[in-house]
Backbone as a chain_set.jsonl record, in Angstrom:
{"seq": "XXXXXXXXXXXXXXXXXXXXXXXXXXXXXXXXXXXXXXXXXXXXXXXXXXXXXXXXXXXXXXXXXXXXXXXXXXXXXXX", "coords": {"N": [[145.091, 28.038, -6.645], [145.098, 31.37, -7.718], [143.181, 34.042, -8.161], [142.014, 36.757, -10.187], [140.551, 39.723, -11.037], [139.855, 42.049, -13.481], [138.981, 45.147, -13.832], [136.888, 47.579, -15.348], [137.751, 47.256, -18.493], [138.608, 48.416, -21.26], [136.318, 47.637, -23.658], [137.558, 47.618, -26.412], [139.726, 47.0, -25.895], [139.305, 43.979, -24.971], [138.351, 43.136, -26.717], [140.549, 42.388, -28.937], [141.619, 40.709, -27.325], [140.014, 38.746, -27.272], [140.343, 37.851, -30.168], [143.224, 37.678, -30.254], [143.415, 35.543, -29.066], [141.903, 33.701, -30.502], [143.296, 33.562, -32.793], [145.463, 31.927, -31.606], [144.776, 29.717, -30.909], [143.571, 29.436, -28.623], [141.351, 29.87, -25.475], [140.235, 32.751, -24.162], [140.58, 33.891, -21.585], [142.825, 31.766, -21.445], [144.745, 32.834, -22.645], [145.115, 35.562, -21.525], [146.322, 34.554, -19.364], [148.721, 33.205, -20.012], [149.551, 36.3, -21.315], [150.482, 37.804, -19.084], [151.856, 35.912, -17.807], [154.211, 36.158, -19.52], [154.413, 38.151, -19.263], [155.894, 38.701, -16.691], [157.715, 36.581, -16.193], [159.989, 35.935, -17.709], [161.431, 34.036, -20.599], [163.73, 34.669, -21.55], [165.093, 35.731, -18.618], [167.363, 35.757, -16.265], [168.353, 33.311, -13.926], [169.233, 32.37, -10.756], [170.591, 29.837, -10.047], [171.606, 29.621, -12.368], [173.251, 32.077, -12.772], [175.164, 32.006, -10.417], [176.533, 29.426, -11.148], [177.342, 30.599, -13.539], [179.114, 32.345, -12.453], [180.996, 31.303, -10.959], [182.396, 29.627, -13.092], [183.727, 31.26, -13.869], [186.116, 31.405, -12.5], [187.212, 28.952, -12.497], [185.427, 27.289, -11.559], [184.367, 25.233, -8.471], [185.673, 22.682, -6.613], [183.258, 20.549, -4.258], [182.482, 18.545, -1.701], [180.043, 16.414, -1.834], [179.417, 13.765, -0.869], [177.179, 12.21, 1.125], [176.929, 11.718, 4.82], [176.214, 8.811, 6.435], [175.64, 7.67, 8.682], [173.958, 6.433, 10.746], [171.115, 7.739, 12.799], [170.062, 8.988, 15.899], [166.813, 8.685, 17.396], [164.572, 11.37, 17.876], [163.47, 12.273, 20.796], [160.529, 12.958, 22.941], [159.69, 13.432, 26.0]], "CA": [[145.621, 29.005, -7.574], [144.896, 33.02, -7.118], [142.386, 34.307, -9.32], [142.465, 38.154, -10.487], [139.217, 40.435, -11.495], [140.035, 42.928, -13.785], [137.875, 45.764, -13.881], [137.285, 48.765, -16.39], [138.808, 47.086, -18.939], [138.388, 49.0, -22.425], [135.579, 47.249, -25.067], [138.221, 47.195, -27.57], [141.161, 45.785, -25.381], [138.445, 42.882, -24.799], [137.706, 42.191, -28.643], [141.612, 42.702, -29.475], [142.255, 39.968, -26.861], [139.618, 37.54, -27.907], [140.845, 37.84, -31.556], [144.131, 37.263, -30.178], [143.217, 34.153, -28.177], [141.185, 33.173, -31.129], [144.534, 33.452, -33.385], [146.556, 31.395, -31.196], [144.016, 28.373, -30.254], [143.374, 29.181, -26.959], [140.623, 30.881, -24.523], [141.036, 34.073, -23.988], [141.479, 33.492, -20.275], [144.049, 31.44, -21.353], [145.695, 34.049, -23.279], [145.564, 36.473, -20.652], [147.478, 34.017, -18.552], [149.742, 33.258, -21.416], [150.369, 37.578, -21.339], [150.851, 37.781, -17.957], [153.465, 34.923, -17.806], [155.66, 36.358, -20.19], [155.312, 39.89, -18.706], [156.496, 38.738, -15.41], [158.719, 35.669, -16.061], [160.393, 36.247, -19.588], [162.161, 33.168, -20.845], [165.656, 35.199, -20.839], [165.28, 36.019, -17.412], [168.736, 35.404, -15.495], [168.108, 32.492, -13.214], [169.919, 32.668, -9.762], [171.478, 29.123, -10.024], [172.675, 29.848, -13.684], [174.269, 33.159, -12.522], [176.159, 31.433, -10.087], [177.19, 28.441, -12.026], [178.599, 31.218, -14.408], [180.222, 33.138, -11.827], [182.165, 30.344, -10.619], [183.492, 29.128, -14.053], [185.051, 32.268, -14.494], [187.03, 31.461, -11.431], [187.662, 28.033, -12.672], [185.022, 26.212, -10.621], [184.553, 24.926, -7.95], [185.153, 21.311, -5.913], [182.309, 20.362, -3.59], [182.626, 17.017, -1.424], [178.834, 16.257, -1.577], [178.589, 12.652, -0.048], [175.988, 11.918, 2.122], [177.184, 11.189, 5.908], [175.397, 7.614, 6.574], [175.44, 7.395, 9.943], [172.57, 6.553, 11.79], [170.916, 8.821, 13.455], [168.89, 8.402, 16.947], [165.608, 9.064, 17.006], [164.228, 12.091, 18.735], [162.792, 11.885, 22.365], [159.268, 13.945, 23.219], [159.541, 13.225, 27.107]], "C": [[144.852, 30.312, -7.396], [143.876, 32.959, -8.813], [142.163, 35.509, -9.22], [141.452, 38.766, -11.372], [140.115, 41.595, -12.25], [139.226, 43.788, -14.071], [138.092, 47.011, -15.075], [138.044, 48.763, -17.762], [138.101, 47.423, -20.795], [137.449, 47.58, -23.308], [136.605, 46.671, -26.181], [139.632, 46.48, -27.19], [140.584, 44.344, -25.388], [138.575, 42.133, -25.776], [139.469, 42.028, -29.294], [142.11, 41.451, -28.114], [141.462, 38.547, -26.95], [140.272, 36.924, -29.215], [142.383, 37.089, -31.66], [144.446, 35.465, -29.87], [143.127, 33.243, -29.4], [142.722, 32.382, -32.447], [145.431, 32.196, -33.755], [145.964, 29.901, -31.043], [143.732, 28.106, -29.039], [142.532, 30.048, -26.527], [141.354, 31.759, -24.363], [141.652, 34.49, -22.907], [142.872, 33.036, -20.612], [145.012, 32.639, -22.376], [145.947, 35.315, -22.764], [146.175, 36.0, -20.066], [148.938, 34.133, -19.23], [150.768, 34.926, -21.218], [150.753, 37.599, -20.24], [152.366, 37.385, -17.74], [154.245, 35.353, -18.511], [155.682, 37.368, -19.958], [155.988, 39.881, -17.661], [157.238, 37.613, -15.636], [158.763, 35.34, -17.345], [161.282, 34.806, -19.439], [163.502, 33.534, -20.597], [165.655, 36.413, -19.924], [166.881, 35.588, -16.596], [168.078, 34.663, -14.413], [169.049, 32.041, -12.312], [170.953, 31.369, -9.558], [172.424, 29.065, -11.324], [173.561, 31.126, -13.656], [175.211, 32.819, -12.037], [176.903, 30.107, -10.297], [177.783, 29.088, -13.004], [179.485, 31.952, -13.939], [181.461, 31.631, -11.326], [182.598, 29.594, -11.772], [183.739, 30.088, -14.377], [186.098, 32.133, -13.626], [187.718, 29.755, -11.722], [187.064, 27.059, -12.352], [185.295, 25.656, -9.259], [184.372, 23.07, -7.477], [184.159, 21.202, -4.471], [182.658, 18.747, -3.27], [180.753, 16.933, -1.207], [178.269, 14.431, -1.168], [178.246, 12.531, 1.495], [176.321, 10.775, 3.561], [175.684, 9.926, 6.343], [175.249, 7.275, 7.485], [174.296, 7.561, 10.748], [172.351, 7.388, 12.939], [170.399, 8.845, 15.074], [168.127, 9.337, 16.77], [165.352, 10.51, 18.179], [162.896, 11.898, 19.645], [161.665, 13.006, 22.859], [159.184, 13.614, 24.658], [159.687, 14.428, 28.027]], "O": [[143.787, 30.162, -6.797], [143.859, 32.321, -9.866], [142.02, 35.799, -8.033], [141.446, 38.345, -12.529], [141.071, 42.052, -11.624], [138.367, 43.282, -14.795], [139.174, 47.313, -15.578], [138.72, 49.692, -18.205], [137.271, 46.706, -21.353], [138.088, 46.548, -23.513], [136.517, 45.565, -26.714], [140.359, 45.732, -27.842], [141.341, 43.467, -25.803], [138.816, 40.929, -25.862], [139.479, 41.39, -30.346], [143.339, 41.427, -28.06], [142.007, 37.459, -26.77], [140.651, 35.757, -29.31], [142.778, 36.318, -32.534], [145.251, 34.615, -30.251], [143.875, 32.278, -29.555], [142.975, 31.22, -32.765], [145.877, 31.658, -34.769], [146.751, 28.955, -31.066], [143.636, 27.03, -28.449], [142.681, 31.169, -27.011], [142.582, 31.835, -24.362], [142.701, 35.13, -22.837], [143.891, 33.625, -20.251], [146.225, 32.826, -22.28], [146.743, 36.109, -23.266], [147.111, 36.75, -19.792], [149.897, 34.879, -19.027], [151.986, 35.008, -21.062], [151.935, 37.266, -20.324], [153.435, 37.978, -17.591], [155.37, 34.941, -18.227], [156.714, 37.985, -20.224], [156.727, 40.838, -17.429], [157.832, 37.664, -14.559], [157.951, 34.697, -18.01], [161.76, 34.477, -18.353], [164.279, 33.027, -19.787], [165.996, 37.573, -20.155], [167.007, 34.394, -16.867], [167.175, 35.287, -13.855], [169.865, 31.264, -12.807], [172.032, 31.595, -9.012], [173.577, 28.638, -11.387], [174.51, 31.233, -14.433], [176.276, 33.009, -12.624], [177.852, 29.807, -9.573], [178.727, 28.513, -13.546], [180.489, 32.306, -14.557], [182.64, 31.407, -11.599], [183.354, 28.689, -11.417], [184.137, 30.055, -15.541], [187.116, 32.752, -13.932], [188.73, 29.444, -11.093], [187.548, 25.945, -12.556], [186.471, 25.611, -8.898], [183.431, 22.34, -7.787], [184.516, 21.96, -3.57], [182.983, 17.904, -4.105], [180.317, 17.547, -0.234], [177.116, 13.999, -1.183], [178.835, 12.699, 2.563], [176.125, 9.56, 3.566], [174.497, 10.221, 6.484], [174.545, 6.265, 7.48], [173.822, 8.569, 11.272], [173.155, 7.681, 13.824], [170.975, 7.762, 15.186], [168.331, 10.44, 16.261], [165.985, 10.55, 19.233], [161.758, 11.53, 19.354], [162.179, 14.074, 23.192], [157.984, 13.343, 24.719], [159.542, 14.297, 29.243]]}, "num_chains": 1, "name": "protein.A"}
């Protein structure tokens, strides 16, 4: 997992994000993660398979044959 130094970071943003942490029941680390995550991946975010699962029921849907060809395969040869 990536880990992220922040530098210069105001006295009173510090104490205004412990307080916050403190609030919520969680380290303050964890409550900077916590902000983070919901500044960059918001819950009602549009999610690329739910876009197109709503574009295609405006069209009515679609059929998909999705079974799985069973036919044995041969093996591949390193010679």
């Amino acid at each position: 997992m990536a880990s992220v130094t922040v530098r210069n970071l105001p006295e009173e943003t510090h104490r205004a994000l412990k307080l916050r942490a403190a609030r919520c029941g969680r380290s303050t680390e964890a409550e900077i993660r916590k902000i983070l995550e919901d500044a960059v991946r918001p819950e009602e975010r549009v999610k690329v398979g739910s876009a197109l699962a709503s574009l295609a029921s405006q069209f009515g849907g679609i059929e998909l044959d999705v079974t799985r060809d069973q036919t044995p395969t041969d093996p591949a040869r390193f010679e």
